[in-house]
C-alpha distance (Angstrom), angle and dihedral (degrees) to the residues before:
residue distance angle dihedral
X1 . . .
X2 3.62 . .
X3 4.07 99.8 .
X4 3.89 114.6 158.1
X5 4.07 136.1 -177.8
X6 3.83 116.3 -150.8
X7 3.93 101.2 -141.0
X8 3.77 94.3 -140.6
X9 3.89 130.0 -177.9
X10 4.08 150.5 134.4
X11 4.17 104.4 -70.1
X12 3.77 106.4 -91.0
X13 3.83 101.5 33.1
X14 3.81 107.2 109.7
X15 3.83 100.3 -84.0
X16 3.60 107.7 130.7
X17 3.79 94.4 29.3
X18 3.90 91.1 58.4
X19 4.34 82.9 40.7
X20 3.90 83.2 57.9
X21 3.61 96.1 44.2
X22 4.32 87.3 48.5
X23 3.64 95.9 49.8
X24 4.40 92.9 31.0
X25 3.50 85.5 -133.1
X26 3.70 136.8 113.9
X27 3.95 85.1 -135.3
X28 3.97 95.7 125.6
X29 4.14 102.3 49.7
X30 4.06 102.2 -134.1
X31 3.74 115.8 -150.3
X32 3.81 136.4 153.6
X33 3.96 97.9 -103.5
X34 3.90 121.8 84.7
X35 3.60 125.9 -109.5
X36 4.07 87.4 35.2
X37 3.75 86.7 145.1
X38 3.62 109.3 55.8
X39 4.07 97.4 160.6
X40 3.67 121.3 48.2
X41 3.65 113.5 -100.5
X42 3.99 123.2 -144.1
X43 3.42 129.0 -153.0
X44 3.83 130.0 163.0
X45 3.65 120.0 -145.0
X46 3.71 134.8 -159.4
X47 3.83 114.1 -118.1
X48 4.36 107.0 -129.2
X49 3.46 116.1 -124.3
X50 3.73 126.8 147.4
X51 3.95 90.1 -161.0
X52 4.35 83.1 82.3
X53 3.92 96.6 55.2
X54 4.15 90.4 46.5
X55 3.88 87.4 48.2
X56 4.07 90.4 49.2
X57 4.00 87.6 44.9
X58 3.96 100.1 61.1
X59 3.87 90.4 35.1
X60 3.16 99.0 58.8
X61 3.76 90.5 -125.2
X62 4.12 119.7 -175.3
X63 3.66 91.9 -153.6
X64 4.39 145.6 25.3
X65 3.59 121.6 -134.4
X66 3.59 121.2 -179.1
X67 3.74 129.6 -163.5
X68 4.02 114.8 -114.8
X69 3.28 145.6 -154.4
X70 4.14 133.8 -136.0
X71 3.92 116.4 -120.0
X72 4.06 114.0 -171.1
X73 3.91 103.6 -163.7
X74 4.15 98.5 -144.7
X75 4.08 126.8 -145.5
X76 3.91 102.7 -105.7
X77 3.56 120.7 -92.4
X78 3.98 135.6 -120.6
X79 3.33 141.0 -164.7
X80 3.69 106.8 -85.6
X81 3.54 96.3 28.7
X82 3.84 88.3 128.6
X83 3.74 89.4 67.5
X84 3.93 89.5 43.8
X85 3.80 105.9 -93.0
X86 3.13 116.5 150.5
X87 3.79 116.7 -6.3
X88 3.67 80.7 -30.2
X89 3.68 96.1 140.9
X90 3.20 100.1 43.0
X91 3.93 100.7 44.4
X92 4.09 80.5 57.9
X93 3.62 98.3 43.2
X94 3.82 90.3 52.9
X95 3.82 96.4 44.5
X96 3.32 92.2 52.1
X97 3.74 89.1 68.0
X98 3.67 97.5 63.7
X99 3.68 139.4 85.9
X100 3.92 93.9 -129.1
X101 3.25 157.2 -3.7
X102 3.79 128.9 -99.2
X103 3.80 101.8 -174.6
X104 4.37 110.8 -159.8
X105 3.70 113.1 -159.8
X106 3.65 123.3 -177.2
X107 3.57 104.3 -120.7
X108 4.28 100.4 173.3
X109 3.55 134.4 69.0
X110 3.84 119.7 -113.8
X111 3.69 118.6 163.2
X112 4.16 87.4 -167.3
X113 3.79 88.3 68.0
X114 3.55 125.1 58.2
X115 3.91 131.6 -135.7
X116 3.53 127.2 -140.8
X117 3.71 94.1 -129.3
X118 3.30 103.6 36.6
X119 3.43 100.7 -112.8
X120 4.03 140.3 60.6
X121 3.27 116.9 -120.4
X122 3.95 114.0 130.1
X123 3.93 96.5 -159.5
X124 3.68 95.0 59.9
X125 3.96 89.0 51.0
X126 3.82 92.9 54.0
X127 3.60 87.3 52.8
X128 3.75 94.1 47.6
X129 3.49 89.0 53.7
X130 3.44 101.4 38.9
X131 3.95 87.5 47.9
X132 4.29 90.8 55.6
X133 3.54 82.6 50.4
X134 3.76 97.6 56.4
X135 3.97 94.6 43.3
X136 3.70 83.3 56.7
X137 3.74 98.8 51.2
X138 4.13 86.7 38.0
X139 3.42 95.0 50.9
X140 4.18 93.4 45.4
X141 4.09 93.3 51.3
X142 4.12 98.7 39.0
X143 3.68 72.9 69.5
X144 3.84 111.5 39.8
X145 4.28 100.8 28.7
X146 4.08 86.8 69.6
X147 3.53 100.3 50.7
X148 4.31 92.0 44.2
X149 3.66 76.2 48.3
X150 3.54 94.0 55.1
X151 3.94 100.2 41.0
X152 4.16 87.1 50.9
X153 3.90 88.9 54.7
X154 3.93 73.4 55.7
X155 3.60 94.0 59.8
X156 4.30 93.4 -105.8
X157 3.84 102.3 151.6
X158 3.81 95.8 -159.8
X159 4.03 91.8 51.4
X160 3.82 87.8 46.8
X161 3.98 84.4 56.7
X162 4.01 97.5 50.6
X163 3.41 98.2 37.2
X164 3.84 87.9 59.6
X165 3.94 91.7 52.7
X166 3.68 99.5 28.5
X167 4.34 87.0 44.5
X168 4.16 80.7 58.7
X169 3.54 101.5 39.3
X170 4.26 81.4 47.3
X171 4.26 92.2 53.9
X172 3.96 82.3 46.7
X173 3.95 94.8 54.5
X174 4.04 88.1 47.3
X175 3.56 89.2 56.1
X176 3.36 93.5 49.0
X177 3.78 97.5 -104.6
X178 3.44 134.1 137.0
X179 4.04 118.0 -108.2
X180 4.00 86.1 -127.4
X181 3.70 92.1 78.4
X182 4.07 79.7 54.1
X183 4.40 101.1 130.2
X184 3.59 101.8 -146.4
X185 3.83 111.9 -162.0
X186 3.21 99.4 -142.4
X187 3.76 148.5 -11.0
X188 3.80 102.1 -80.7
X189 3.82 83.4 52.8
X190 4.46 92.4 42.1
X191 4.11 79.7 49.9
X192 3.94 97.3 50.8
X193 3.83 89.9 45.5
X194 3.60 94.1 50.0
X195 3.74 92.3 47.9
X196 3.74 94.3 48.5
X197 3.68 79.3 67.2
X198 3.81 91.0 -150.9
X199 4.55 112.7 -177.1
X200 3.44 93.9 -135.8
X201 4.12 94.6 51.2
X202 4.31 84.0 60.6
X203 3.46 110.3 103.7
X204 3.71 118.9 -118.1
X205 3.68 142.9 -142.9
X206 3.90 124.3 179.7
X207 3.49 134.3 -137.7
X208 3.44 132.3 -152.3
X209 3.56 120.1 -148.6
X210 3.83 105.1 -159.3
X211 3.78 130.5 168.7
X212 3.80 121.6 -97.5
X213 3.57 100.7 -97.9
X214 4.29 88.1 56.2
X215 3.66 93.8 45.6
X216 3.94 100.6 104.8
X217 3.85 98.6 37.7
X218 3.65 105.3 17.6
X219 3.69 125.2 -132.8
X220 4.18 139.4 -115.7
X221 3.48 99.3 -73.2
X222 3.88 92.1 44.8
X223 3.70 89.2 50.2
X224 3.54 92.0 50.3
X225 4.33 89.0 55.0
X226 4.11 83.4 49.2
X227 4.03 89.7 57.2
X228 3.72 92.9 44.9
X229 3.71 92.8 48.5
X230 3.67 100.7 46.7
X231 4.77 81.2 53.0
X232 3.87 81.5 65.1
X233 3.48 102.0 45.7
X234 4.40 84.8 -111.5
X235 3.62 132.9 129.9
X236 3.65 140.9 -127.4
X237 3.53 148.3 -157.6
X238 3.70 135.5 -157.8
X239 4.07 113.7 -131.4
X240 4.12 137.9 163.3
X241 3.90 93.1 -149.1
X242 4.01 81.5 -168.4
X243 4.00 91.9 57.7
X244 3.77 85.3 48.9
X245 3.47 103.7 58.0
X246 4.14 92.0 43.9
X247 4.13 84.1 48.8
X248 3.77 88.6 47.5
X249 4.47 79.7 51.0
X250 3.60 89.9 62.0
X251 3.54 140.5 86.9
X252 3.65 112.4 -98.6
X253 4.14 87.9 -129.0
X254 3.94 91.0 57.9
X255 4.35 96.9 41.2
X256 3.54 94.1 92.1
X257 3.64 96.7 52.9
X258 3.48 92.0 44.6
X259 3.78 87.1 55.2
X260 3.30 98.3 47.3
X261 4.23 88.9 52.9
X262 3.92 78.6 64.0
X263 3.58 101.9 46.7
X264 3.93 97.3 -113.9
X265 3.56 129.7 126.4
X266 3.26 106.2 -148.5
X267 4.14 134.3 -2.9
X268 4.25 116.1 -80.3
X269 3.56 90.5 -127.7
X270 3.45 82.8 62.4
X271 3.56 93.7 59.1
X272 4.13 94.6 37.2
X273 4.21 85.9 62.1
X274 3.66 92.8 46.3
X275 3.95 94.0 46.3
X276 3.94 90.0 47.9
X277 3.65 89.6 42.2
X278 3.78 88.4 55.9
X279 4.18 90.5 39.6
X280 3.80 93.8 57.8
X281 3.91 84.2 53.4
X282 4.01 89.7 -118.3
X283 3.54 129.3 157.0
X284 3.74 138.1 -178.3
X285 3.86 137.4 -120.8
X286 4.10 123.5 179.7
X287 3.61 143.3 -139.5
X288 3.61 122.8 -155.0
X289 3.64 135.4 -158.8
X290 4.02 150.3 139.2
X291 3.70 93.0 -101.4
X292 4.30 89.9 36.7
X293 3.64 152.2 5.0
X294 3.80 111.8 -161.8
X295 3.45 142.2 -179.4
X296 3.96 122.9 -142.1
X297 3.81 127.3 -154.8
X298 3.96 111.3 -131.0
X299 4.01 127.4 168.5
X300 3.85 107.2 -123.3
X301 3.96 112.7 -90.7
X302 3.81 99.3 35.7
X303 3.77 116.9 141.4
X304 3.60 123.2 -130.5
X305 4.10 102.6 -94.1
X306 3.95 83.9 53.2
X307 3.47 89.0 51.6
X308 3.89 93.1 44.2
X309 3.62 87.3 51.9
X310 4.14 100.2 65.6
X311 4.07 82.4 68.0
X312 4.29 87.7 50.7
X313 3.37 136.4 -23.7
X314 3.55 86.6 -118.8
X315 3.71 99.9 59.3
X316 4.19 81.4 71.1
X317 3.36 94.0 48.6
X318 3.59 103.5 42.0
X319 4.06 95.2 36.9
X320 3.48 117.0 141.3
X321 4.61 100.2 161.0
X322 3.88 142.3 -26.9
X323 3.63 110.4 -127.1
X324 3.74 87.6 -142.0
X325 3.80 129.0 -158.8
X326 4.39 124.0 175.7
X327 3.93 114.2 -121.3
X328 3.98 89.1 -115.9
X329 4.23 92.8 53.9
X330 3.60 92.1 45.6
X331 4.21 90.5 57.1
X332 3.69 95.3 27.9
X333 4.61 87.3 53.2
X334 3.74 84.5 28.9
X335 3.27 100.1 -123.5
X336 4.04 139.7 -14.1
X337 3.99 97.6 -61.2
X338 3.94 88.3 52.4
X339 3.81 97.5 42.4
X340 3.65 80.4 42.1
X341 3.76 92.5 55.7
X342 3.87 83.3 52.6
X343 3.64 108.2 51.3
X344 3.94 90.8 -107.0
X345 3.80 93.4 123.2
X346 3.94 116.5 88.0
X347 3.75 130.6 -166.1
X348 3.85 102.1 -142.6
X349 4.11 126.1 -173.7
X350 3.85 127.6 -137.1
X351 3.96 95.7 -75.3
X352 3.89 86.7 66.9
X353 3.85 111.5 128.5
X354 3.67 102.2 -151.6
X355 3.85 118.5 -133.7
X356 3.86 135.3 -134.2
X357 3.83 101.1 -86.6
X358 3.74 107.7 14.7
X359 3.61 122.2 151.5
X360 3.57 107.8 -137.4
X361 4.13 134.6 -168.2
X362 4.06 106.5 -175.9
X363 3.79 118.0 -146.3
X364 3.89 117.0 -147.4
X365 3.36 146.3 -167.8
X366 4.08 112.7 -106.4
């Protein structure tokens, strides 16, 4: 399932440092000057979750496969870039591409690196960014909502459709609103504001890029991104992008030691995938075997054969059940023969919505 975050930002705020932490690469070069990344950079990430290597354990399983998630490390953005200065046109070009947004705001003070504004103060450059974003989407629909209006005067069915969604998402933008808090009445109107593919619609989490001493409790200004977020119904996470890249340094036998000497629990990046994961309203099913235990990225509601067909695009076509068994019953029976045994294993049909966790064998036509 091809799902990917642009990490977005003012130049100078973390972004490509925490990108090079995500990936553990040194893919996007980090350096104190804006526009350093030019190019989008793509990484994929696995997705953490402990659930896989307990699933692997009881089945014996030769090899782990997690499920991951895309991260598009973004040129920095100015203001202006809506009228192309910049890389204006290119930061919103690429952004429009992904699934969401993962805002970084420099939340620490560092006299050795320079800010494009002159000043720190993270809340101000979410607005900036989020205000470049809505003179994009303004400027784009001040042109398209009256002609869908005029081909549904015309009797056009589809126009009729967008030019409902796109006429709210329009009023929103000229309030100074994001399209995201757009309330689509339906689905043919949730499907014509998705395809519009409007920034502001993205969903967004933020990231706080705080120094090392802040990274486990967060600090003022961080605090201050957490208020704003929870205003606009967005979330936030609390990262030292500088920790990140020295964890991503270290062997993976030594990281939780190293964490520990800091007081954390586990790494932020950790954290970032899980809160995107969650964003992107994603969830995770499993298949288990002796030569692999893998995990399989699904959006929330899908029905088995959908499911069936992120292994091959066959599986959908050709699916006749899911022999079905919940994450607890398969540890609890230890394994499929034991929940089995116990009546834990279900045969479910095509209008099976699968859950967070399930362990899933497809059956297929030949």
């Amino acid at each position: 399932m091809p799902v990917t975050c642009g990490i977005v930002g003012l130049p100078n705020v973390g972004k490509s440092t925490l990108f090079n932490a995500l990936t553990e690469t040194a893919a996007a070069a980090a350096a104190n000057y804006p526009f350093c990344t030019i190019e989008p950079n793509v990484g994929a990430v696995p997705v953490p979750d402990p659930r896989l290597q307990q699933l692997a354990t009881i089945g014996g399983s030769a090899k782990v496969i997690e499920t991951q998630l895309g991260f598009t490390d973004i040129a920095g953005l100015v203001r202006g870039a809506s009228k192309g200065e910049g890389l204006g046109n290119q930061f919103l070009a690429n952004i429009r591409e992904t699934d969401a947004i993962v805002h970084v705001l420099r939340c620490f003070i560092d006299d050795d690196v320079t800010h494009v504004e002159g000043r720190v103060d993270p809340v101000a450059d979410a607005e900036t960014v989020e205000t470049e974003l809505m003179l994009a989407d303004l400027e784009s629909l001040e042109k398209r909502v009256p002609a869908l209006l005029k081909k549904a005067q015309q009797g056009d069915k589809e126009a009729k459709v967008q030019a409902a969604v796109l006429g709210q998402a329009l009023e929103l933008l000229r309030q100074g609103k994001p399209a995201r808090l757009t309330d689509p009445k339906d689905e043919e109107e949730a499907r014509a504001l998705k395809l519009a593919q409007l920034l502001t619609s993205k969903p967004v989490l933020y990231v706080c890029n705080v120094e090392e001493a802040s990274a486990s409790s967060g600090n003022a200004l961080s605090s201050a991104v957490e208020a704003m977020a929870a205003s606009v119904g967005a979330a936030s996470v609390v990262v030292s992008a500088a920790i990140e890249a020295e964890i991503a340094t270290i062997p993976p036998t030594d990281r939780v030691e190293y964490l520990e000497s800091l007081g954390l629990h586990e790494t932020g990046l950790a954290r970032v995938v899980r809160a995107a994961y969650g964003l992107l309203g994603l969830q995770t099913f499993f298949t288990v075997g002796p030569k692999e235990a893998r995990a399989w990225t699904i959006k929330r509601g899908t029905k088995a054969p959908a499911a069936a067909g992120e292994i091959h695009g066959d599986f959908e076509k050709k699916f006749i059940r899911a022999e079905t068994i919940a994450f607890d019953d398969f540890v609890s029976h230890n394994g499929e023969a034991g929940a089995k045994e116990h009546g834990r294993l279900r045969a479910e049909g095509k209008d099976y919505v699968v859950k967070d966790g399930d362990v899933l064998h497809f059956l297929t036509n030949a």
